[in-house]
C-alpha positions, 0 to 999 in steps of 0.5 A, a space after each residue: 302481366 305483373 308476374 312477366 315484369 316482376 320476372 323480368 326485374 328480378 333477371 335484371 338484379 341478378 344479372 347486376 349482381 353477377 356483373 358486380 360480383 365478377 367485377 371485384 374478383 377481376 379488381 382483385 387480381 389487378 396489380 398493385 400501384 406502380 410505387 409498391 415494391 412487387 412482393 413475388 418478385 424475388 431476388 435469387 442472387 447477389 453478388 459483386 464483380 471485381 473489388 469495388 468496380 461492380 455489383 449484380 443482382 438476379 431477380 425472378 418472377 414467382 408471380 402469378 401474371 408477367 410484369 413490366 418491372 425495373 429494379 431500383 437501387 440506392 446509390 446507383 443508377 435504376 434498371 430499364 424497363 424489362 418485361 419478366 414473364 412468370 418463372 423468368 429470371 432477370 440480371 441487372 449491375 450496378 456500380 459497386 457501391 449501389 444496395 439494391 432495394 426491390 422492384 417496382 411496376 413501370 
């Protein structure tokens, strides 16, 4: 009979500690704060329209998951929010004098 709850609370730890340990590994994979610009969201190009009316910048995601993302700029005004899928590209303008700065969770 002790054998049987020793057993038993032997399978119970261990099944603890599978589930802890499957728990860090999906904790990790999470994405960082909403505040953090996403480091795997690159910008591929930039360029300017007409002198001094507008500017545009083309991001892609090179992530390993979809994000929900809006592009910040200095001097101008942020993009919607965008779902961008893993391998997509996103062109967001600005006002000619807006410095684009990164992207972020929304």
């Amino acid at each position: 009979m002790k054998v049987r709850a020793g057993f038993r609370a032997l399978t119970a730890a261990s099944g603890a500690a599978i589930l802890l340990v499957a728990g860090a590994g999906s904790a990790s994979a999470q994405p960082a704060g909403k505040s953090a610009y996403i480091s795997c969201i690159d910008k591929v190009w930039e360029e300017g329209g007409l002198p001094g009316l507008w500017k545009s910048v083309t991001v892609e995601n090179n992530c390993a998951w979809n994000y929900e993302i809006k592009l910040v700029w200095n001097n101008g005004s942020d993009s919607p929010c965008k779902l961008l899928r893993v391998g997509r590209s996103y062109t967001d303008e600005n006002t000619s004098v807006a410095t684009y700065k990164g992207a972020v969770h929304c």
